[in-house]
C-alpha positions in Angstrom: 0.0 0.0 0.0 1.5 3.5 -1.0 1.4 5.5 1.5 0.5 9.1 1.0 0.7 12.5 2.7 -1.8 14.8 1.1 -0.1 18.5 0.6 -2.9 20.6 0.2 -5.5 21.0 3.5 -4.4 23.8 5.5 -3.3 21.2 8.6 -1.3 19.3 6.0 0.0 22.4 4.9 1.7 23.3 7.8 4.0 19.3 7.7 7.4 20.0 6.4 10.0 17.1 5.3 7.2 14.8 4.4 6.5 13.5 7.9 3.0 11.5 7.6 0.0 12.4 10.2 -0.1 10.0 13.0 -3.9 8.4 13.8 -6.4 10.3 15.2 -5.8 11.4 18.4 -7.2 11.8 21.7 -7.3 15.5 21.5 -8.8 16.9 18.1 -7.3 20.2 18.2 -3.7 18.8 17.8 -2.6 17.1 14.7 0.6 15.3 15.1 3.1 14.4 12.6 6.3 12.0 13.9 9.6 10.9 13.2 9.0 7.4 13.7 6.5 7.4 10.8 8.9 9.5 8.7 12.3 7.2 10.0 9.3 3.8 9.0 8.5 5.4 5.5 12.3 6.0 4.6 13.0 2.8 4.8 10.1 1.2 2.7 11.7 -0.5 0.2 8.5 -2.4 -1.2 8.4 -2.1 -5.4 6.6 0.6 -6.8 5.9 0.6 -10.7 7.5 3.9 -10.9 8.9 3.9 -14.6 4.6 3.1 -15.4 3.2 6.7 -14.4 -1.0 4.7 -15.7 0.0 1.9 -12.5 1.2 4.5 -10.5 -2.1 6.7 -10.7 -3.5 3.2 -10.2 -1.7 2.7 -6.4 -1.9 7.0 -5.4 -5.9 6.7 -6.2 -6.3 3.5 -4.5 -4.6 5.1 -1.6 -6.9 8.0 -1.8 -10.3 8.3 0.3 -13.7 8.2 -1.2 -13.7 11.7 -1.4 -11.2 14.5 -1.0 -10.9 18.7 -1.4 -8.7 20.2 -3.8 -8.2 23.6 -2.3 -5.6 25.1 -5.0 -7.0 27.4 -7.4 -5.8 25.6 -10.4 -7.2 22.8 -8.9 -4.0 20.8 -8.6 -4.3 17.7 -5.7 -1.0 17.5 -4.1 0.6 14.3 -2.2 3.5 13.1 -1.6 5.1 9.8 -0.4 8.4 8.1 0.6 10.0 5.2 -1.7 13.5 3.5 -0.8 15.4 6.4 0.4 13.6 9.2 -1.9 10.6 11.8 -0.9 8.8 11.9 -4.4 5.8 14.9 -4.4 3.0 14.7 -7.1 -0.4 15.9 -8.0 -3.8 14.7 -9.8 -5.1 17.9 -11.8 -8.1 19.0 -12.8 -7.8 21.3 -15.3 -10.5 23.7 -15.7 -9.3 23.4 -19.7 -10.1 19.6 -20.5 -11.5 18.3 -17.2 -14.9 18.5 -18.8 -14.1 16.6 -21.6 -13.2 14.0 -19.1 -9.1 14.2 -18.8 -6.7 14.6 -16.0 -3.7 15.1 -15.2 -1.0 12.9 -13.4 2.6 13.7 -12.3 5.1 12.6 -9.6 9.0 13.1 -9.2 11.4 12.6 -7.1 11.3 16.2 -4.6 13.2 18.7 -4.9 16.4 20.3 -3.2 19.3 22.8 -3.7 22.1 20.2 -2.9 21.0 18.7 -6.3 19.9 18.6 -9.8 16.1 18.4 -10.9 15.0 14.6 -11.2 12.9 13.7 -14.3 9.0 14.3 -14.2 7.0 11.6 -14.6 3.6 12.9 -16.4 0.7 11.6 -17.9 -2.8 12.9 -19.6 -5.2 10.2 -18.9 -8.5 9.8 -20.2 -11.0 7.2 -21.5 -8.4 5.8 -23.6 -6.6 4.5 -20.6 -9.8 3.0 -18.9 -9.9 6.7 -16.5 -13.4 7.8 -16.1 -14.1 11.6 -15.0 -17.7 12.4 -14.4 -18.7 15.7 -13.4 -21.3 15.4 -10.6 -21.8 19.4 -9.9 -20.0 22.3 -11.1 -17.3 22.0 -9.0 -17.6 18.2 -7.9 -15.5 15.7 -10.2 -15.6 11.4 -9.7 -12.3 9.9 -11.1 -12.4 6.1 -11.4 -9.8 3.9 -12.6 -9.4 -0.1 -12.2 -12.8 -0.2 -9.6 -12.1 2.8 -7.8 -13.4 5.7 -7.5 -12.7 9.1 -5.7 -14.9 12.6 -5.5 -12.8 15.8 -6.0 -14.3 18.4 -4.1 -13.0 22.2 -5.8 -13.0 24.8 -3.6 -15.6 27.2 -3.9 -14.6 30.2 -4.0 -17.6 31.8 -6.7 -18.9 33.8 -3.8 -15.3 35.7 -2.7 -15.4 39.6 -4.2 -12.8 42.2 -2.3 -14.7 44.4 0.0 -16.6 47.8 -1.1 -13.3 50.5 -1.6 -10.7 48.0 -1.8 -9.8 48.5 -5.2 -8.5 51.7 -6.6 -10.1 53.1 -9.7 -7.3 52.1 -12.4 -7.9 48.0 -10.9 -9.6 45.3 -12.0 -10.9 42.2 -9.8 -9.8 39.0 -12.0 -10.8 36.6 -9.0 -9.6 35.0 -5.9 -6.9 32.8 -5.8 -6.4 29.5 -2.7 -2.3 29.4 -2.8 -1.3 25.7 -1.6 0.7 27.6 1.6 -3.1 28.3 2.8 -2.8 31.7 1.8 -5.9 33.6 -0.2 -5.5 36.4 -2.6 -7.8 38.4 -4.5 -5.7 39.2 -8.2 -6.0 42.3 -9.4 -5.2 44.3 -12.4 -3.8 47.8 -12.8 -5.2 48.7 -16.0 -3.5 51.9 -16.1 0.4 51.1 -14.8 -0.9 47.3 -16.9 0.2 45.7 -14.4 -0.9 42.7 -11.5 -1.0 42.2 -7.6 -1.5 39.4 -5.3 -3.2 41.5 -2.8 -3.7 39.4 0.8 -7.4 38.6 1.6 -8.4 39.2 5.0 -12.1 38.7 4.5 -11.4 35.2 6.6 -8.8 34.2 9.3 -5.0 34.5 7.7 -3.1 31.2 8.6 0.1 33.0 9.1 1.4 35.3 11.8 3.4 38.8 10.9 6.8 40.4 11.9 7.6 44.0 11.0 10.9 44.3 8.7 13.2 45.7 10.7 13.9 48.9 8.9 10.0 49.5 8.4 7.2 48.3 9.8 5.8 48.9 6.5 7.0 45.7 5.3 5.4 42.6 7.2 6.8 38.9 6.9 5.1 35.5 7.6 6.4 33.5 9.9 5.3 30.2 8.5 5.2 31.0 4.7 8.0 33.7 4.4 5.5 36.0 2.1 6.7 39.3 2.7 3.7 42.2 2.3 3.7 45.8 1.7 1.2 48.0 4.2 -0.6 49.7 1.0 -0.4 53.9 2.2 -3.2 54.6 0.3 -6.1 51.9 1.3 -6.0 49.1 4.3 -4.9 46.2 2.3 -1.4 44.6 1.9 0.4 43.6 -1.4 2.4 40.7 -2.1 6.0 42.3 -2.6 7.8 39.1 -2.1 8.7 35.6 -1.9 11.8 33.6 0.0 13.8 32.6 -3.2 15.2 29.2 -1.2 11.0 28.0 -1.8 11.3 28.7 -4.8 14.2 27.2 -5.5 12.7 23.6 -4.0 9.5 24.3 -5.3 7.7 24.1 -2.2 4.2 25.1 -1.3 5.5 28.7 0.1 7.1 29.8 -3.7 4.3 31.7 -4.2 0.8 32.2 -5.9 2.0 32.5 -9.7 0.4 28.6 -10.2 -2.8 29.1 -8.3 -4.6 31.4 -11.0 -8.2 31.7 -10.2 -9.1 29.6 -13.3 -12.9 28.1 -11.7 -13.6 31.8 -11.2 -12.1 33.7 -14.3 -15.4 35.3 -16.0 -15.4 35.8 -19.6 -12.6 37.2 -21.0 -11.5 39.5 -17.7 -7.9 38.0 -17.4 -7.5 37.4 -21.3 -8.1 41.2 -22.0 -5.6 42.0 -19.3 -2.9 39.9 -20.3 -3.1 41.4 -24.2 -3.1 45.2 -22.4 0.0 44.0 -21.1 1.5 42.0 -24.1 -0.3 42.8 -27.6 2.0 40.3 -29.2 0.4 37.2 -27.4 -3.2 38.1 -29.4 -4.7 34.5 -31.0 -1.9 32.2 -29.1 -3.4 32.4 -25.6 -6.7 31.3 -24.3 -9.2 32.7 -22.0 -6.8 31.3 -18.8 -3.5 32.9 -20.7 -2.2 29.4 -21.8 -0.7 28.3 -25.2 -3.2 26.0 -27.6 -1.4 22.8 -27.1 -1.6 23.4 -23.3 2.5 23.7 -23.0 2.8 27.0 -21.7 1.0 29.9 -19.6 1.7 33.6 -19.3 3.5 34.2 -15.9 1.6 36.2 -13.4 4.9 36.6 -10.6 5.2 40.7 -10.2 7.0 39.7 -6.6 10.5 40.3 -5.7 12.4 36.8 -4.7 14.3 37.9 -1.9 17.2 36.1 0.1 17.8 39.0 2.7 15.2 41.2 4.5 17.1 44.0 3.0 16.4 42.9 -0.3 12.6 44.2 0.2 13.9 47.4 1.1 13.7 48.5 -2.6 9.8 48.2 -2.8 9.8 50.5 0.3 12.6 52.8 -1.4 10.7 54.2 -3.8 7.2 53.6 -2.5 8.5 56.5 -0.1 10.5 58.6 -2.9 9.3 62.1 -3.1 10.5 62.1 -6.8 8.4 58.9 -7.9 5.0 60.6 -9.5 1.8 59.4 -7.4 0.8 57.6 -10.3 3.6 55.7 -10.5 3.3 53.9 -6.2 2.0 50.5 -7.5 5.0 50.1 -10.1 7.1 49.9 -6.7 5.7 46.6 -6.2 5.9 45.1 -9.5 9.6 43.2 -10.6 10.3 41.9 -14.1 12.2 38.9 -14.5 15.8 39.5 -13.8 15.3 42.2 -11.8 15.7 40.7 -8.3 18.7 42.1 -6.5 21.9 40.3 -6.7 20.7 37.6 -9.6 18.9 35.5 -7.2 16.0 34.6 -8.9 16.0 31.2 -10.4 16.4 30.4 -14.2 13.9 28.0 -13.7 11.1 27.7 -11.0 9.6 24.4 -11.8 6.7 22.9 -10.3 8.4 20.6 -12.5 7.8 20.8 -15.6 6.1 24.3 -15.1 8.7 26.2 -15.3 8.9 30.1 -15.3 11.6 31.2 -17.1 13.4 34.4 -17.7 12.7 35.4 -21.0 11.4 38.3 -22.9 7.9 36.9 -22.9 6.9 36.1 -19.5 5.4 32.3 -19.8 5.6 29.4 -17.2 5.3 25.5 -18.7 2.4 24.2 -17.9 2.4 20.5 -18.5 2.8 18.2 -15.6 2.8 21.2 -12.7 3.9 20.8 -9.4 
């Protein structure tokens, strides 16, 4: 029996390492994770079919229960599992772009780390022709079966989440919310004047992270937990997404930020189309409504954060957010970085949720096939 640890609930979100959740215990409000079960799974040696990614969706949905919530906005189910030595991390997908014409997606690899090179992605587009079965029960209710059993993929709902009266300014647009896999909700928003976007923090509900001040400005506010680093916006109570720790980004990890978890259930009409063309004209008839290529490779890259190593390195949102040169018109542009522009070349060349990659490039696109 594969035994999984499901990265996506807001209690799993919180287990680093790949330690698996011990049973239930005695007091509800404390969810343990131990070493012994970690120390047990690292030295399962049992054979797994991993070079057959259609038997390995096999064993990870027979390990699934009946039902389970996908809570990424992209609607990616994360797990991962230990195999003879190696922590491998994965996902089921349901793409909001062929998930109704009964396909989904499947992808595992060996984890990430600095200390080493990216392992090969092992991903696969299953469908009928593989004897996968994907019934949509409700709009946002999905039964996968496969070899006599079945699982219900509850999407989050998110169709009722609008930023509050005043939040936005008069140059932004509302493109929808967004359910990052650190737990984290955003409401995306577009600058149609500067044509640019923020990941602007939603505190409509609790926030599962706790803040520290930067120590040169209170200004700047870091979580604890997730390492997202948020500017105090001067001119409205609200707090943008200014930057990312570029070590999780690095690994890949669910704190590397929101540019995967695109509010595709929620995306009405053509709202983030129409933005994206605003912001590159050349990309009209090659990108869909959700900003992805026609052959499903690629997606236009939504990351205006900073990757920072150093508390310091934020400092240059707050720089010339306070410059008395900078024309008020020009304050949101403070908090927008291109690629390459993130101090001391720290940024990655590549930011894969494997196989999703977003590159530096002149046209900002991530891969999309196989995402972590």
């Amino acid at each position: 029996m594969l035994r999984l640890v499901p990265c996506l609930t807001l209690a799993s979100a919180l287990l680093l390492g790949g330690l698996s959740v011990a049973p239930a215990q005695s007091n509800p409000a404390l969810r343990l994770s131990l070493n012994q079960s970690y120390l047990e799974d690292v030295a399962n040696a049992a054979p797994l079919p991993l070079d057959d990614p259609k038997a390995m969706f096999g064993h990870v949905l027979g390990s699934l229960p009946e039902r389970v919530k996908v809570y990424p906005t992209e609607n990616y189910f994360y797990f991962n599992f230990m195999h003879d030595g190696s922590r491998y991390a994965g996902n089921i997908r349901l793409d909001a772009s062929d998930r109704d014409r009964g396909k989904v997606h499947f992808a595992y690899f060996v984890d990430l780390a600095e200390w080493k090179d990216q392992d090969p992605v092992q991903h696969i587009l299953l469908g009928p022709e593989h004897g996968v079965r994907v019934t949509k029960l409700a709009p946002l209710l999905y039964r996968v079966a496969f070899a006599g059993k079945s699982v219900d993929f509850e999407l989050n709902d998110l169709s009722g989440v609008k930023p509050p009266d005043g939040f936005l300014t008069a140059d932004e647009r509302y493109i929808g919310p967004v359910f990052d896999e650190s737990g984290i909700r955003f409401f995306l928003v577009y600058n149609g004047k500067l044509k640019l976007f923020h990941y602007v923090l939603d505190e409509t509900v609790r926030v599962a992270d706790h803040f520290f001040p930067a120590n040169a400005t209170d200004r700047i506010l870091v979580g604890k937990r997730t390492g997202f680093a948020f500017y105090r916006d001067r001119h409205g109570d609200r707090k943008i997404l200014v930057g990312v720790f570029e070590g999780n980004s690095r690994v890949n990890n669910q704190f590397d930020g929101p540019f995967d978890q695109l509010p595709d259930n929620f995306i009405e009409g053509e709202s983030l189309r129409s933005a994206i063309l605003e912001v590159e004209p050349a990309l009209a008839g090659r990108i869909d409504r959700f900003g992805g290529s026609p052959d499903g490779q690629d997606r236009f890259l939504i990351s205006p954060y900073l990757h920072y190593r150093h508390e310091e390195d934020l400092m240059i949102s707050h720089a010339g957010a306070e410059s008395k040169t900078l024309p008020r018109h020009m304050y949101y542009a403070c908090f927008v970085f291109e690629p390459g522009e993130d101090p001391e070349a720290t940024k990655p060349t590549a930011r894969s949720k494997p196989a999703r990659s977003a590159k530096k490039s002149a046209k900002p696109v991530r891969t999309a096939q196989g995402a972590r």
